[in-house]
Every structure is written in structure tokens, then in C-alpha cells.
C-alpha positions as CSV (number, residue, x, y, z in Angstrom):
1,X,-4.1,49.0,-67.0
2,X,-1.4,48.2,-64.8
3,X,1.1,50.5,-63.0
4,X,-0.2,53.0,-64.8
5,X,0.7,50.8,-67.9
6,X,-1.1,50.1,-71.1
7,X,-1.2,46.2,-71.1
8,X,-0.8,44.5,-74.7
9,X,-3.9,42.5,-75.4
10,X,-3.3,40.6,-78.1
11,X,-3.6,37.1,-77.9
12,X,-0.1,36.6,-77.4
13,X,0.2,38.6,-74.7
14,X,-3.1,38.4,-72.5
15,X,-5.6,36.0,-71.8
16,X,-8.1,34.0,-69.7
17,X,-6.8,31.9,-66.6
18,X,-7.4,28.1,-67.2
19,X,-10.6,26.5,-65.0
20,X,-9.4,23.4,-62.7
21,X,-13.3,23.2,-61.6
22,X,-13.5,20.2,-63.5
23,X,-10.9,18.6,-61.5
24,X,-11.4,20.0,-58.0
25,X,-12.6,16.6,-57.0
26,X,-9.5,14.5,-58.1
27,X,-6.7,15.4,-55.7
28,X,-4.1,13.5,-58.0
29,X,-5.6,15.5,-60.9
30,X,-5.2,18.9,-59.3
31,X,-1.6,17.9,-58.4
32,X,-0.6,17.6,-62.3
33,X,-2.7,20.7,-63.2
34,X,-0.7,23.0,-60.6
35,X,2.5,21.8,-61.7
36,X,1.4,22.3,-65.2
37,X,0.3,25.9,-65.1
38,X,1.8,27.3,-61.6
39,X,-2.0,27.7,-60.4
40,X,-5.6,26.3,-60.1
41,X,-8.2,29.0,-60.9
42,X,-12.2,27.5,-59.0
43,X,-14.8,29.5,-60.2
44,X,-17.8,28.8,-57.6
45,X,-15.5,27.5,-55.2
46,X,-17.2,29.0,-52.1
47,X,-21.2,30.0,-52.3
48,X,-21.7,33.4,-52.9
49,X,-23.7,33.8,-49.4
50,X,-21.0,33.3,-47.9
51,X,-18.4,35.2,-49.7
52,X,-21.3,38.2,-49.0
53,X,-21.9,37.3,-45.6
54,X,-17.7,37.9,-44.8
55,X,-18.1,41.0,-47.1
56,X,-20.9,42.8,-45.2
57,X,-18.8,42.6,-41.9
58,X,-15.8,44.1,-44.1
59,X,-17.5,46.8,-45.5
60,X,-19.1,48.0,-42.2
61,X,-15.8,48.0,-40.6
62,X,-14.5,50.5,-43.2
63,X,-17.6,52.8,-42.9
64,X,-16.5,52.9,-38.9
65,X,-13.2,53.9,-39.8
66,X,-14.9,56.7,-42.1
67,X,-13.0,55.5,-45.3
68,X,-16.7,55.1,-47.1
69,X,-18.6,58.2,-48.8
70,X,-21.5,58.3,-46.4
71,X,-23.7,59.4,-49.9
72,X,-23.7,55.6,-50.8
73,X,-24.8,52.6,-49.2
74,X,-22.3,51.0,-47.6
75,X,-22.0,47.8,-49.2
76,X,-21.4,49.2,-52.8
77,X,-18.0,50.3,-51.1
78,X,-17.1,53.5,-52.2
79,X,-13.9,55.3,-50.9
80,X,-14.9,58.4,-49.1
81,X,-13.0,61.0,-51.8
82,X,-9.6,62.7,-49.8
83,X,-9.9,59.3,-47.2
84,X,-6.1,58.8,-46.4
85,X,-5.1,55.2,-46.8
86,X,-1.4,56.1,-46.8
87,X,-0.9,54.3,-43.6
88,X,-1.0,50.7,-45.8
89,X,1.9,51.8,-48.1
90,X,4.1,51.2,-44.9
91,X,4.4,47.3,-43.7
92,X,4.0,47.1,-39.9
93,X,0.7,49.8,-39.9
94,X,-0.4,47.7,-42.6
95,X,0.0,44.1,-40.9
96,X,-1.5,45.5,-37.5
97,X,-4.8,46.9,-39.6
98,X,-4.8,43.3,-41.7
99,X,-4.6,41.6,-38.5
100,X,-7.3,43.5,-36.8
101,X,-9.8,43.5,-39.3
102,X,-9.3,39.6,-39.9
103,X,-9.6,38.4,-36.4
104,X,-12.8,40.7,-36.2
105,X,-14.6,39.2,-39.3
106,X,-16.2,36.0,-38.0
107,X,-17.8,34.8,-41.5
108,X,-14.6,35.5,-42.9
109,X,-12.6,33.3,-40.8
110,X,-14.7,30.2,-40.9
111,X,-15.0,30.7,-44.6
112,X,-10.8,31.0,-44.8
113,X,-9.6,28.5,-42.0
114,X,-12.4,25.6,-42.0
115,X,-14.6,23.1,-43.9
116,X,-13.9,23.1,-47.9
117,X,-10.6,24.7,-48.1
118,X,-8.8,22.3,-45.8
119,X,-10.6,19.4,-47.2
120,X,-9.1,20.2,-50.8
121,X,-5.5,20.9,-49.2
122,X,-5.4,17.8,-47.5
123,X,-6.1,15.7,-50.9
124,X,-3.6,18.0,-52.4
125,X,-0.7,17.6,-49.9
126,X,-1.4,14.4,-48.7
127,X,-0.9,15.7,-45.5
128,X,-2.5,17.1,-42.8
129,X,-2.7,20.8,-43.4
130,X,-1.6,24.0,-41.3
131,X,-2.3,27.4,-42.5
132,X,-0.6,30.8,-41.2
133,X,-2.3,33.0,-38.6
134,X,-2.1,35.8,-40.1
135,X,-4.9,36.9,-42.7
136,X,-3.5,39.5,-45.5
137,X,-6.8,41.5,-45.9
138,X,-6.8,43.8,-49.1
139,X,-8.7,47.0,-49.0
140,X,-7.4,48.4,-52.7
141,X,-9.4,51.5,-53.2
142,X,-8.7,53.9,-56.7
143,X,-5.4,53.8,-57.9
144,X,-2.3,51.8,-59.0
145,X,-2.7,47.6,-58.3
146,X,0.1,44.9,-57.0
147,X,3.5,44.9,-58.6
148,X,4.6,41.9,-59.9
149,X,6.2,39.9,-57.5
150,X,6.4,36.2,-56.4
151,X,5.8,34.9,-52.4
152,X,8.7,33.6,-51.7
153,X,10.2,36.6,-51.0
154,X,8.0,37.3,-48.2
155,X,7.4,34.0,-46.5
156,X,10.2,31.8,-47.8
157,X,11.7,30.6,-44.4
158,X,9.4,27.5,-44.4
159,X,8.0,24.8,-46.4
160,X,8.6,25.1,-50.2
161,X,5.1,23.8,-50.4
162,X,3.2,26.8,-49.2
163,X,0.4,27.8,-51.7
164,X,-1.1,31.4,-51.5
165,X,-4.9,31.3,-52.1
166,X,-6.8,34.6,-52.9
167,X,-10.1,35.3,-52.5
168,X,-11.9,37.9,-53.9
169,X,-15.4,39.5,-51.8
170,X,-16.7,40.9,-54.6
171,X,-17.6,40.4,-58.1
172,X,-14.8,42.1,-60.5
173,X,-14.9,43.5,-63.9
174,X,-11.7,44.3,-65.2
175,X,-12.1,48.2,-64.9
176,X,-11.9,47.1,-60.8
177,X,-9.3,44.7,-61.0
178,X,-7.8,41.6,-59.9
179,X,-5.3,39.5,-59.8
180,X,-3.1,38.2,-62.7
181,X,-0.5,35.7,-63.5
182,X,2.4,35.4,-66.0
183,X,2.0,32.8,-67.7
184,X,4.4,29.6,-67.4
185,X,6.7,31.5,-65.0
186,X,6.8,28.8,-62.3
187,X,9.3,27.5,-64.5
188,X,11.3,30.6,-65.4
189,X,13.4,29.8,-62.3
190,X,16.8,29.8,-63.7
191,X,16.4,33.1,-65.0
192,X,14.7,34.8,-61.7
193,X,17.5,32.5,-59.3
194,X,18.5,35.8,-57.8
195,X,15.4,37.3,-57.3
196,X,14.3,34.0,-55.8
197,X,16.7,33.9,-53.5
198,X,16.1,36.9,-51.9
199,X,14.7,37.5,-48.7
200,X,12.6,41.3,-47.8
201,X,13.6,41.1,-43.9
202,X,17.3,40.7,-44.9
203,X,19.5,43.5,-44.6
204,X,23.3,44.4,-45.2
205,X,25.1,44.9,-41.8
206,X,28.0,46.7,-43.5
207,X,25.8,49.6,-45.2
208,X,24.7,52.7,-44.0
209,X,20.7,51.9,-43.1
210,X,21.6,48.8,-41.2
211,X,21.0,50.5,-37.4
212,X,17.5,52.0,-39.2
213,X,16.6,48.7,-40.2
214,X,17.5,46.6,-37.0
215,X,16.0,49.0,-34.7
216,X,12.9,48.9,-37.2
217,X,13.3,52.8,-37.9
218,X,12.8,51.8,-41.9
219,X,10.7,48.8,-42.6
220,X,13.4,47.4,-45.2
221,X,15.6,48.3,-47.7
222,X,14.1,46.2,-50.4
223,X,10.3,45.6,-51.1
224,X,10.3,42.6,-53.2
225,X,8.7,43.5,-56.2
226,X,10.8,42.1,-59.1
227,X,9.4,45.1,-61.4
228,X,7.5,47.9,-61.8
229,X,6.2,47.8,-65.3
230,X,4.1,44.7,-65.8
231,X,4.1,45.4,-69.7
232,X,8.0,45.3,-70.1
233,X,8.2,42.3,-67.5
234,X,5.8,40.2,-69.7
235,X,7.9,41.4,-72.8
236,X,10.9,40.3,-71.1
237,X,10.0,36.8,-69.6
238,X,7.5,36.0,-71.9
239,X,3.8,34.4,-71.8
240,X,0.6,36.1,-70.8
241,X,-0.9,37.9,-68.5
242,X,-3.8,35.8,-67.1
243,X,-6.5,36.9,-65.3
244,X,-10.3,36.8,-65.6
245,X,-13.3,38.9,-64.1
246,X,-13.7,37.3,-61.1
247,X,-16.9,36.5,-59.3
248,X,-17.6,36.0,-55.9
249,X,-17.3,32.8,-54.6
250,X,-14.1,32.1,-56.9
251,X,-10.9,30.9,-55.6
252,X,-7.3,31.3,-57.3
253,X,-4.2,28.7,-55.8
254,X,-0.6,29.4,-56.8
255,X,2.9,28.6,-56.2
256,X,5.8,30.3,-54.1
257,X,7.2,31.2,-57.5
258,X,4.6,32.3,-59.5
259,X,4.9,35.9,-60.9
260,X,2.0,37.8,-60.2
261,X,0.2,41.3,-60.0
262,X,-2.9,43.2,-60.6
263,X,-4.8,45.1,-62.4
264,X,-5.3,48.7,-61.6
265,X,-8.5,50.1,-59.6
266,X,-10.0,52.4,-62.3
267,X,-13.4,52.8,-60.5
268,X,-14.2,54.8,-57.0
269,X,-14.7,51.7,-55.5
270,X,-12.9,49.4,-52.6
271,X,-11.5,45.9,-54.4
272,X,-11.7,43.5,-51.2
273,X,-9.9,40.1,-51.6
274,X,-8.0,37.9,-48.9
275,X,-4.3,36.6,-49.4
276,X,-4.3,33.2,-46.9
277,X,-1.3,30.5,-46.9
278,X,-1.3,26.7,-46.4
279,X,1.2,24.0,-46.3
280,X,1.3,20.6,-45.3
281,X,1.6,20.1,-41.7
282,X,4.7,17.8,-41.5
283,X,6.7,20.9,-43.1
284,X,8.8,23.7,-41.1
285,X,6.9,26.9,-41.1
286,X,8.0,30.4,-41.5
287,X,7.5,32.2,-38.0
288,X,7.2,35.6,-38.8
289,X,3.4,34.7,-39.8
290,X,2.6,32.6,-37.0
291,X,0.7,33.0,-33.4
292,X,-1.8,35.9,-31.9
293,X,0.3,38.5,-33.4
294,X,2.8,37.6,-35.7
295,X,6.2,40.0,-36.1
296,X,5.2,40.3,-39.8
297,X,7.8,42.0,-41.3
298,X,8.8,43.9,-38.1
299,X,12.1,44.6,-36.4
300,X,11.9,41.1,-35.0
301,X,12.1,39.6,-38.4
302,X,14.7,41.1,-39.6
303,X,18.2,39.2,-40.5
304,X,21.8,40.7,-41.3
305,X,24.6,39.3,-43.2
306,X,27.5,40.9,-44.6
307,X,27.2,41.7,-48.2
């Protein structure tokens, strides 16, 4: 499920991401394999340890907040039933909680932003490599996953180069989730140019919301997701879904202008997973994601134009 959708999964439609393990050594090699497939999917990238280490911190911090059902143990993460989590459908609550509960999670930060990482985007670039400050932390309890999308909507003021990684801090089945991508559509770019072009913290200084956007009133006008309905977006585009059931410890790399999404939460327990961003260090950088406390998607960030 996804969206509430039914996905086709036939073997035209769905299937297993592609393992770059076998070339995460051969920085030339993992070049042509990301601009083959629009990712690099590592299985056992990170020790588990670790990955649990990071996790324990995350868990705990929700149990302090009181999202956790007390009648578990805390680290099997499940949502306290009636728990409101409505405040991270809006984008600036949302970036402030992300932001706090990333600069709070030691483990996680060292796991993210030093050591193995790095070393791999360094081969890959060629460069030296800079990552953003700010750490997208996803707390997805029960309920309805990503809508397809691709990044460059969100943080396309920079280098073209910027990768997404996500991490997940768990291991997940498919009935929990996790993250997919369409198949081949890091070349569909022709057909999505207007989507791609598109920017969420631009806003029409001619229409109505304007003032409620500017003065940061309303977050935006437009989310960025390029459809709701993953099934009829696959139908539509064509290729598969990709995705896998994810262990901890795996990494998955993709491009600006990959399509991608997730499955739905169908169990009553929190899906944890980290969004991060790197780029080569040479490259301009968008600011909205930079410093102690980047603007996110604030009132600061946004631009008009006349439409």
C-alpha cells in the first residue's frame, strides 16, 4: 500500500532495488552505477550497533514527549494510540522538532556527518565534501507514507550535485514501510521539466495568498509533491516501483531528480529513518538548509515573482 493505494505487483510494475555493495569500494564504479539507475542502494553500509546505538537515543526522546504507549518497551516504538502528531503535517513545527531532535542525538550525528559516509562522497565527487546542517529526522507512525516527489523542489538553489541519503534505524518489513523509487525516472526529465523547475518557497505576488505567504501566515501555496496516487504515477511514467525490506545498517543514495515515495505504515509502530544531503564542496549551496538554525522553509525563504 501506498496513499491508501493498492500497488500492482507484478513484475512489471514492482520490484527489488539493485545492490551497489559490490562496488562501494570503486569510486569510478559507483559513479556509472548512479548514473545508470538514479541511485545506489548499500545493504550493511553502517554496523548495526551503531544504527541501534542512534536509535535508542531516538526512541527515548519520543517516550519524553509521551508519543510511546507506556504498555511497551520503549524501544519496540509503538505510538501511544490518540498521540497527536499533527504538528509535522505543517513545515516550520516540523523543521524546529527535526532540528531539535538531531542536534540532541549524539550517535546519530557522528554516524551521519563523519567517518564512512564522507569517505565514500569524497571518491564519488572528487571533491572535498560539505553536507547541510540540517538533519530531516522521520518519525512516521500508522498511516499514509511519502508522496512521490523529487528533491529538487525543496533544496534546488545549489549544487545540481546534491545527493539525498536515507537511512533507515530500524529493520523494515514491507507492512512498516520504506522508501521506494520509480524506476529509470532520473531520466524522464523532459517530461517532468515543469515540475522540475519548480521551486516550494516560491510564491505569486499577484494572487490573493501572497501577503499570507510573505508574512509566513501559510507555509506555501504548493507542497511539492508531483502526485498523490503512486499507482497511477507509475502507470503514467512508467518502470517500477523499487524498494526492498530494509535492514538496519542499510544506506539508500539518490539524485535531485529521482521520483520517490513510501510505502504506507500498516503496523502500530514508529518507522524512524534520516533524510541527510551532501555535495561537493567547491559547489554553491542552498542557504535555507544551512547554519545553527536554518530558515527551512520559513518566511525567510520565501521568493515572489509575478506569474
Amino acid at each position: 500500500m501506498a496513499k491508501g493505494h493498492e500497488l500492482d505487483v507484478s513484475g512489471d510494475a514492482f520490484g527489488e532495488l539493485r545492490r551497489s555493495d559490490d562496488v562501494q569500494d570503486d569510486s569510478a564504479a559507483l559513479r556509472e552505477r548512479f548514473a545508470e539507475d538514479g541511485y545506489l542502494f548499500i545493504p550493511g553500509f553502517y554496523p548495526r550497533d551503531e544504527i541501534a546505538e542512534a536509535r535508542r537515543q531516538l526512541t527515548a526522546t519520543l517516550a519524553e514527549k509521551g508519543l510511546l504507549d507506556p504498555a511497551y518497551p520503549v524501544d519496540q516504538a509503538v505510538k501511544l494510540a490518540g498521540a497527536d502528531m499533527s504538528f509535522l503535517a505543517d513545515p516550520r513545527p516540523a523543521v524546529d522538532f527535526m532540528n531539535s531532535v538531531a542536534r540532541g542525538n549524539a550517535p546519530m550525528q557522528r554516524l551521519l556527518y563523519s567517518g564512512k559516509l564522507l569517505e565514500l562522497f569524497a571518491g564519488f565527487f572528487g571533491d572535498a565534501v560539505r553536507h547541510f546542517d540540517f538533519t530531516w529526522v522521520r518519525t512516521m507512525g500508522p498511516g499514509f507514507g511519502t508522496d512521490p516527489h523529487c528533491d529538487t523542489v525543496y533544496m534546488g538553489r545549489g549544487s545540481s550535485r546534491l545527493c539525498s541519503v536515507w537511512t533507515p534505524f530500524g529493520d523494515l518489513g514491507y507492512e512498516i514501510g520504506g522508501l521506494m523509487v520509480l524506476e529509470g525516472s532520473h531520466r524522464q526529465t523532459e517530461r517532468l521539466k515543469h515540475y522540475l523547475s519548480r521551486d516550494v518557497d516560491t510564491y505569486c505576488e499577484n494572487r490573493a495568498e501572497a501577503a499570507r505567504i510573505k508574512s509566513g501566515e501559510i507555509p506555501w501555496k504548493w507542497g511539492g509533491i508531483l502526485s498523490n496516487n503512486p499507482k497511477s504515477l507509475r502507470e503514467h511514467l512508467g518502470g517500477r516501483w523499487l524498494t526492498t525490506e530494509y535492514r538496519m545498517g542499510d544506506v539508500l543514495i539518490f539524485g535531485m531528480r529521482t521520483v520517490h515515495a513510501s510505502l504506507d505504515n500498516q503496523t502500530p509502530f514508529f518507522r524512524f529513518s534520516t533524510d541527510t544531503r551532501y555535495q561537493p564542496a567547491s559547489e554553491p549551496i542552498d542557504g535555507r538548509w544551512v547554519g545553527e538554525n536554518p530558515i527551512g522553509h520559513g518566511a525567510a525563504a520565501k521568493r515572489g515573482m509575478i506569474c
